[in-house]
PATIKOL-263143 format. One record per residue (C-alpha): x, y, z; residue number from 1; residue in one letter. Coordinates in steps of 0.25 Angstrom, whole numbers, plus 5000, padded with zeros to 4 digits. Last residue first. Example, Ala and Ser with C-alpha at 12.3 -4.5 7.8 and 13.67 -1.06 7.14 Angstrom:
residues 2
+------+------+------+-----+------+
|    X |    Y |    Z | seq | type |
+------+------+------+-----+------+
| 5055 | 4996 | 5029 |   2 |    s |
| 5049 | 4982 | 5031 |   1 |    a |
+------+------+------+-----+------+
end
This chain:
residues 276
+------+------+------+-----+------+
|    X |    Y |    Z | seq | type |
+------+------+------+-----+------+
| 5018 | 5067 | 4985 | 276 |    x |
| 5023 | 5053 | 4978 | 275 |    x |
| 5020 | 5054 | 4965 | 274 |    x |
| 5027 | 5042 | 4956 | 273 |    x |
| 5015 | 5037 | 4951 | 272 |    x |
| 5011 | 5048 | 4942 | 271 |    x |
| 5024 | 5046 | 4935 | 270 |    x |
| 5022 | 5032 | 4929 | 269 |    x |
| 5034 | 5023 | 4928 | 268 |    x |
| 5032 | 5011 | 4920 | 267 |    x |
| 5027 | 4997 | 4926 | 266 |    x |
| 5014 | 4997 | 4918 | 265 |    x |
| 5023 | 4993 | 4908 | 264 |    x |
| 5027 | 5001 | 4893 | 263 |    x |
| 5039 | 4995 | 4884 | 262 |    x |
| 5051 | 5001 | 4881 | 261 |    x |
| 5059 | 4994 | 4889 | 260 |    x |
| 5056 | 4981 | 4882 | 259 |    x |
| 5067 | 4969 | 4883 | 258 |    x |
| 5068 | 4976 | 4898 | 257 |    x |
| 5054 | 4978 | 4901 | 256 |    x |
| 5052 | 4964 | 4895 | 255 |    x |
| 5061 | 4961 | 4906 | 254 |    x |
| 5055 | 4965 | 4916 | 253 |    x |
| 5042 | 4959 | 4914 | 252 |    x |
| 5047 | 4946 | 4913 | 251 |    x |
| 5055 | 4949 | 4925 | 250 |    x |
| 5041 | 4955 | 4934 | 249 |    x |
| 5033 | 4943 | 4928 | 248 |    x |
| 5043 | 4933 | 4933 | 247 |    x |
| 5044 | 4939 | 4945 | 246 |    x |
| 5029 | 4939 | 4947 | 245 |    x |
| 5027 | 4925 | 4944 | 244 |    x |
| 5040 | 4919 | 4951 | 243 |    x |
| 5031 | 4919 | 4966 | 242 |    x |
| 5021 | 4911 | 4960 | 241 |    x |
| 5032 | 4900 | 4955 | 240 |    x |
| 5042 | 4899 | 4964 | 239 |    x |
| 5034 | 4902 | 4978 | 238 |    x |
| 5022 | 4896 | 4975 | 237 |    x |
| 5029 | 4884 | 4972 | 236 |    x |
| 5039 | 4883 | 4984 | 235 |    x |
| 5024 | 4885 | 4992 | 234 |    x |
| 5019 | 4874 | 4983 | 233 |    x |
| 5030 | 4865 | 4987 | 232 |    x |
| 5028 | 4870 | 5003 | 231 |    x |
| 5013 | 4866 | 5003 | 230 |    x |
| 5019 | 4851 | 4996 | 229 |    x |
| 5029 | 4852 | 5009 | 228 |    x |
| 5018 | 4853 | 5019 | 227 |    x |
| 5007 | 4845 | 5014 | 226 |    x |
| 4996 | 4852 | 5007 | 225 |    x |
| 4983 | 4852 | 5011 | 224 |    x |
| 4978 | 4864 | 5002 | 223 |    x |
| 4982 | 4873 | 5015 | 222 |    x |
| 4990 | 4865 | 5025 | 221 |    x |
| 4985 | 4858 | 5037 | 220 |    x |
| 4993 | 4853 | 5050 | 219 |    x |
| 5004 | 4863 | 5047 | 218 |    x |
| 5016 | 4861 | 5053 | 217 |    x |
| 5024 | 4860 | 5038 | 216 |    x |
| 5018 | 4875 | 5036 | 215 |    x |
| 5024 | 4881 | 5049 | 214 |    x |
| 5036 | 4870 | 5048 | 213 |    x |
| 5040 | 4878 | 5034 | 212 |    x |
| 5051 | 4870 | 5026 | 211 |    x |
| 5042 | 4857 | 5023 | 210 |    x |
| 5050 | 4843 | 5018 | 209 |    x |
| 5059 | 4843 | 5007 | 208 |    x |
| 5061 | 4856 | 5003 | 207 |    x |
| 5062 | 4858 | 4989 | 206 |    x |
| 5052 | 4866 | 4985 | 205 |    x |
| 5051 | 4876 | 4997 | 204 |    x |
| 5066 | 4878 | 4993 | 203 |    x |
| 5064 | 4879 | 4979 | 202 |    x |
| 5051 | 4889 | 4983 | 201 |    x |
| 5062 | 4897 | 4990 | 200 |    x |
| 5072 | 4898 | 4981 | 199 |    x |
| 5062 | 4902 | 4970 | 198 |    x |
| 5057 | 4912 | 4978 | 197 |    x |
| 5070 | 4919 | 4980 | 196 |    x |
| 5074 | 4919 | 4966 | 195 |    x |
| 5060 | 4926 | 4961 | 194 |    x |
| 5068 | 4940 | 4964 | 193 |    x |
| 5078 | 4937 | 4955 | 192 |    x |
| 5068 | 4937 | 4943 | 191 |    x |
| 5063 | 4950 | 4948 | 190 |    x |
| 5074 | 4957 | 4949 | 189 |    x |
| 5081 | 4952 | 4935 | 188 |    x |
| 5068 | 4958 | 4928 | 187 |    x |
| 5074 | 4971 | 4936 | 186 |    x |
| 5087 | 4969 | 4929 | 185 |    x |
| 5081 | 4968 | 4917 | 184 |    x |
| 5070 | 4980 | 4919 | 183 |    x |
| 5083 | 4991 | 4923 | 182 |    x |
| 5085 | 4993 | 4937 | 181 |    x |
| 5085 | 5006 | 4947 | 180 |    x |
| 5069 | 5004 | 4950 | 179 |    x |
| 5062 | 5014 | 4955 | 178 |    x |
| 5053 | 5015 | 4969 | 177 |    x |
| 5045 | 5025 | 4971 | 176 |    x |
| 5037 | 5021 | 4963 | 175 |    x |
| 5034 | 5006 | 4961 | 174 |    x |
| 5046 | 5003 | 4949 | 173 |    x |
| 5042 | 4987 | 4948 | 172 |    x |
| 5058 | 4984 | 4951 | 171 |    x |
| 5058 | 4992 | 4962 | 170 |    x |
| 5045 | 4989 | 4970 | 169 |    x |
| 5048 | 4973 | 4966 | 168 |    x |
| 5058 | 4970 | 4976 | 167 |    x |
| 5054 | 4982 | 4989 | 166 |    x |
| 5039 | 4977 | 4987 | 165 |    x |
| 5045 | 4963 | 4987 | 164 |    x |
| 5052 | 4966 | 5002 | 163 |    x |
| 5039 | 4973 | 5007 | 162 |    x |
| 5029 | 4963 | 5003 | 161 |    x |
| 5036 | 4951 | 5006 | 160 |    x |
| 5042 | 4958 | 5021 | 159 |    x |
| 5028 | 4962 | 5024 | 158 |    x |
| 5023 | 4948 | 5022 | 157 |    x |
| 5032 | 4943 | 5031 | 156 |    x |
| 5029 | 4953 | 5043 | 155 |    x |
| 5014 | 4951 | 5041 | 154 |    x |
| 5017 | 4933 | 5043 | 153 |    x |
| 5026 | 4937 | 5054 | 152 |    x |
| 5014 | 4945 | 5060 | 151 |    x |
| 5004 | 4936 | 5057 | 150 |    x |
| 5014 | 4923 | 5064 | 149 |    x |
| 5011 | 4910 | 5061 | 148 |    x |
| 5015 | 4909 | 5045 | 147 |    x |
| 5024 | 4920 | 5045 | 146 |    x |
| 5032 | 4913 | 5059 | 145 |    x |
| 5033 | 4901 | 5049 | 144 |    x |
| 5038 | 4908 | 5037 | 143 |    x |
| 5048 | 4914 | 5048 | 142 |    x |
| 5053 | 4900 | 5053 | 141 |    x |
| 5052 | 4893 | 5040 | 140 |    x |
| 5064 | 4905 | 5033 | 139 |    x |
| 5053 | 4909 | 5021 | 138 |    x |
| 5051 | 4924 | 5028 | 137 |    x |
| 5067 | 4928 | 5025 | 136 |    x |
| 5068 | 4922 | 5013 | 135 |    x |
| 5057 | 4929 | 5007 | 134 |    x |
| 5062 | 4941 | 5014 | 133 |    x |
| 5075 | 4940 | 5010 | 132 |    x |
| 5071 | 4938 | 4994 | 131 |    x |
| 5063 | 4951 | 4995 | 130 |    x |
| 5075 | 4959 | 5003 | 129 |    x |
| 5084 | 4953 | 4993 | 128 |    x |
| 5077 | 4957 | 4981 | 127 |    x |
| 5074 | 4971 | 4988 | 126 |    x |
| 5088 | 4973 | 4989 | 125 |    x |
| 5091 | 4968 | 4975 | 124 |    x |
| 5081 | 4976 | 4968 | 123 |    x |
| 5084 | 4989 | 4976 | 122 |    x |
| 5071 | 4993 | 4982 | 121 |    x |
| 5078 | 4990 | 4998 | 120 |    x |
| 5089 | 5000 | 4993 | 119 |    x |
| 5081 | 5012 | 4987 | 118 |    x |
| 5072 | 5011 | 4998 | 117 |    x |
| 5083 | 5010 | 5010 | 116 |    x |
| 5091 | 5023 | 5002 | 115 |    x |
| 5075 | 5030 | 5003 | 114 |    x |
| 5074 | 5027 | 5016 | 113 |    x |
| 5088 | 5032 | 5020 | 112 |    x |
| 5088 | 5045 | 5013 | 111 |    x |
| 5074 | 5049 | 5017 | 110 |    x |
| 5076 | 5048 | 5032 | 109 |    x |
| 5079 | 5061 | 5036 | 108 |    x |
| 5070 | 5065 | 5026 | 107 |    x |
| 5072 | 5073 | 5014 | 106 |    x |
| 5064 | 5063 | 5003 | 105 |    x |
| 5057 | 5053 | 5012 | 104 |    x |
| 5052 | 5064 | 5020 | 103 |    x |
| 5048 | 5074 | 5010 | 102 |    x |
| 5041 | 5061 | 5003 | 101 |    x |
| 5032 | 5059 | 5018 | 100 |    x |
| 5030 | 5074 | 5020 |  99 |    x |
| 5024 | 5075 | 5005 |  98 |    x |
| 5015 | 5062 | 5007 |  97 |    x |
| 5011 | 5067 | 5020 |  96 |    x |
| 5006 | 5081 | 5013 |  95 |    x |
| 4999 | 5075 | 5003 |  94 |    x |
| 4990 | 5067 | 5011 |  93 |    x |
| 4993 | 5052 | 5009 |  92 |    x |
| 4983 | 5045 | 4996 |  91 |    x |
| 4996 | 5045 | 4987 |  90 |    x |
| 5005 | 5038 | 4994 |  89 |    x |
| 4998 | 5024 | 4988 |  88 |    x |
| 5001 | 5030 | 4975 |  87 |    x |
| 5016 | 5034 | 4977 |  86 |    x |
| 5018 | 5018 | 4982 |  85 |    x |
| 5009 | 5011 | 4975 |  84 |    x |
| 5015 | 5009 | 4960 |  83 |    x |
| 5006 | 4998 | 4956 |  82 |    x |
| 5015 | 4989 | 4950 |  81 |    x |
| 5020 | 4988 | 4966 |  80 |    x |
| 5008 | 4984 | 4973 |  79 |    x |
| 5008 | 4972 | 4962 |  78 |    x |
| 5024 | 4969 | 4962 |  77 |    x |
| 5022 | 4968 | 4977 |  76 |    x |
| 5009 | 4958 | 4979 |  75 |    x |
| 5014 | 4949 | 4969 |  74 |    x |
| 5030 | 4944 | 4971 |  73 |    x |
| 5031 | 4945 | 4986 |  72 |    x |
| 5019 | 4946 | 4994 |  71 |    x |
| 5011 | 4935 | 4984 |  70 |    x |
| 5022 | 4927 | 4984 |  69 |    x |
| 5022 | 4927 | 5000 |  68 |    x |
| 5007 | 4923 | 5000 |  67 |    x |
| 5008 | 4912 | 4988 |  66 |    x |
| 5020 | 4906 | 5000 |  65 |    x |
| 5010 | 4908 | 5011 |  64 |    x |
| 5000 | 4900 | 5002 |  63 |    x |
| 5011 | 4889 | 4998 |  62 |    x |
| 5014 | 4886 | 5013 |  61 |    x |
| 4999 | 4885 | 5016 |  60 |    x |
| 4992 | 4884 | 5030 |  59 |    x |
| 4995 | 4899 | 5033 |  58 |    x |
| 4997 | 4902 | 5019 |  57 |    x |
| 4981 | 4900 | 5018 |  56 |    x |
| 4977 | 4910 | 5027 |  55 |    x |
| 4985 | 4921 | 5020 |  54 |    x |
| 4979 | 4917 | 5005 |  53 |    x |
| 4963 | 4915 | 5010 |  52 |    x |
| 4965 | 4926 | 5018 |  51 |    x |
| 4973 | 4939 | 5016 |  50 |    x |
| 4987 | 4941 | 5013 |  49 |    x |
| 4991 | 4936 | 4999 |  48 |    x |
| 4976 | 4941 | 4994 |  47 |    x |
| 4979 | 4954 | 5001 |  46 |    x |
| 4991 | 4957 | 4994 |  45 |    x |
| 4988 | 4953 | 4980 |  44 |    x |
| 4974 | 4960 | 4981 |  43 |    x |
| 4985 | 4974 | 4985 |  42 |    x |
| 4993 | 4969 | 4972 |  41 |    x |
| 4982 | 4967 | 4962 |  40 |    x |
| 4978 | 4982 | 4968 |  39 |    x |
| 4992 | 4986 | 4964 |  38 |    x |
| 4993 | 4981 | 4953 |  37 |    x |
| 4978 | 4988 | 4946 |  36 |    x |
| 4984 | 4999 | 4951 |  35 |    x |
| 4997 | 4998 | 4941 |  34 |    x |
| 4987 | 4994 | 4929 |  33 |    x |
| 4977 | 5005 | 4934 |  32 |    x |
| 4990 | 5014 | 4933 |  31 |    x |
| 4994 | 5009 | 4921 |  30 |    x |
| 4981 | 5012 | 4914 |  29 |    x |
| 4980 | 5025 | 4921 |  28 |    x |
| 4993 | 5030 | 4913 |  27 |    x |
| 5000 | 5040 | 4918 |  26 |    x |
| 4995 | 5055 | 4925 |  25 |    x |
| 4984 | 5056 | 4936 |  24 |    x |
| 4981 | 5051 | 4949 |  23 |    x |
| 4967 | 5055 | 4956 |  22 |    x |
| 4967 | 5042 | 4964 |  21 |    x |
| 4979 | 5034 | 4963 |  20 |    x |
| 4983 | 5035 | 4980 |  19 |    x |
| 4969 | 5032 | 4983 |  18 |    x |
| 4970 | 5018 | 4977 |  17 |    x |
| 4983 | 5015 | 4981 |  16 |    x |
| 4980 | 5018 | 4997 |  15 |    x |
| 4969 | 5011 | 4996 |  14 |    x |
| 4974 | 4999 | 4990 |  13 |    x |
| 4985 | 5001 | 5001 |  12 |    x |
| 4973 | 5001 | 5012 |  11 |    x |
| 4965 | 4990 | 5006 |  10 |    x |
| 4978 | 4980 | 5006 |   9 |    x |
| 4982 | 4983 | 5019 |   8 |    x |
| 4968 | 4982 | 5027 |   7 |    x |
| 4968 | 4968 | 5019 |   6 |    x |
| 4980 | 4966 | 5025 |   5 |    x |
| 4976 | 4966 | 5038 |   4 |    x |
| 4987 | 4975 | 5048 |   3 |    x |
| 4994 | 4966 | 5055 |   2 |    x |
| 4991 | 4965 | 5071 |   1 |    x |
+------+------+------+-----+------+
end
């Protein structure tokens, strides 16, 4: 039995909240901004997961596709602009928070986790495992077992969240993680990273008769659509929603680049950086 996201969703909010009480130092205008990100992110997350968006993608090609967007390209870079990591460590008791960084730091195991994070956060690495996963869950057959099956469907959506939180954690600077590229060649990121969605929604655009038998078989589809109109608009969603966050993530980018000098909300701030 999955765990309700809702019950998800209300602990990590929790979790944030209590973790940024009593915080001192930096600008509280940019943490409310950075706050403010991360809520939007957690609403993000339980819109794309809860009724009525979940039980429309189950007759709806273009829903289920407006569901992996959300996973990929909004939920992420939300959660991440709000730096949750050290701040949702923060409510542990002291003691459990010192044993878990001694053990990162001298334990047995230390070297090997933290060479794995600092391989699977390397832009290309994550861009793989991103672009793998969305290939990977596209295939009919598994889309299908997704679509039929809760625990396929969980499994799915863990490997979206977890793979795009691996892509975009880096290139947004979410301690702990730092990025080891300069803002052009992270602008380069994130319009590579658009790539595999544009290959799929010209795929899904092309086709001449429907792809997925589990939406094809369907006797009713949302908005009563036929099968290969419902699969257009899914190729839709797909190219155009699912550019808009890369695009603004480039653009972004590469201001910084022609502008180094100027400020953003996406500057280090010490007091975020704590994690004992």
């Amino acid at each position: 039995m999955s765990v309700p996201p809702l019950l998800v969703c209300a602990a990590a909010a929790a979790l944030y909240a209590l973790g940024g009480k009593g915080r001192v130092g930096g600008a509280g205008r940019s943490r409310r901004w950075r706050a403010l990100a991360f809520y939007a992110g957690i609403v993000a997350l339980l819109a794309a997961l809860e009724p009525p968006f979940d039980t429309l993608a189950d007759t709806s090609f273009a829903m289920h596709m407006g569901q992996h967007v959300l996973l990929l390209t909004v939920v992420p870079p939300l959660l991440l602009l709000g730096r949750p990591w050290p701040r949702m460590w923060m409510p542990f008791p002291v003691e459990l928070r010192r044993s878990a960084a001694r053990g990162l730091a001298r334990g047995r195991w230390s070297a090997p986790i933290r060479l794995a994070g600092r391989t699977v956060t390397r832009p290309p690495v994550a861009l793989a495992l991103m672009s793998a996963a969305m290939a990977i869950w596209h295939v009919p057959s598994l889309y299908g077992a997704a679509v039929d099956g809760e625990a396929v469907h969980v499994l799915e959506h863990l490997c979206f969240v977890g793979t795009a939180l691996l892509f975009w954690a880096p290139l947004l600077e979410a301690p702990p993680v730092r990025a080891r590229v300069d803002h052009l060649r992270r602008a380069v990121w994130f319009g590579l990273a658009a790539v595999p969605g544009w290959i799929l929604a010209i795929v899904l655009a092309y086709a001449s008769s429907p792809l997925y038998p589990v939406y094809a078989s369907l006797p009713r589809r949302a908005f009563g659509l036929s099968a290969i109109a419902d699969q257009q608009l899914a190729a839709g969603v797909m190219w155009v929603p699912g550019s808009i966050a890369y695009t603004i993530a480039f653009v972004v980018f590469v201001y910084r680049w022609l502008e180094p000098a100027a400020a953003t909300p996406l500057d280090p701030q010490p007091e975020e950086l704590s994690w004992t």
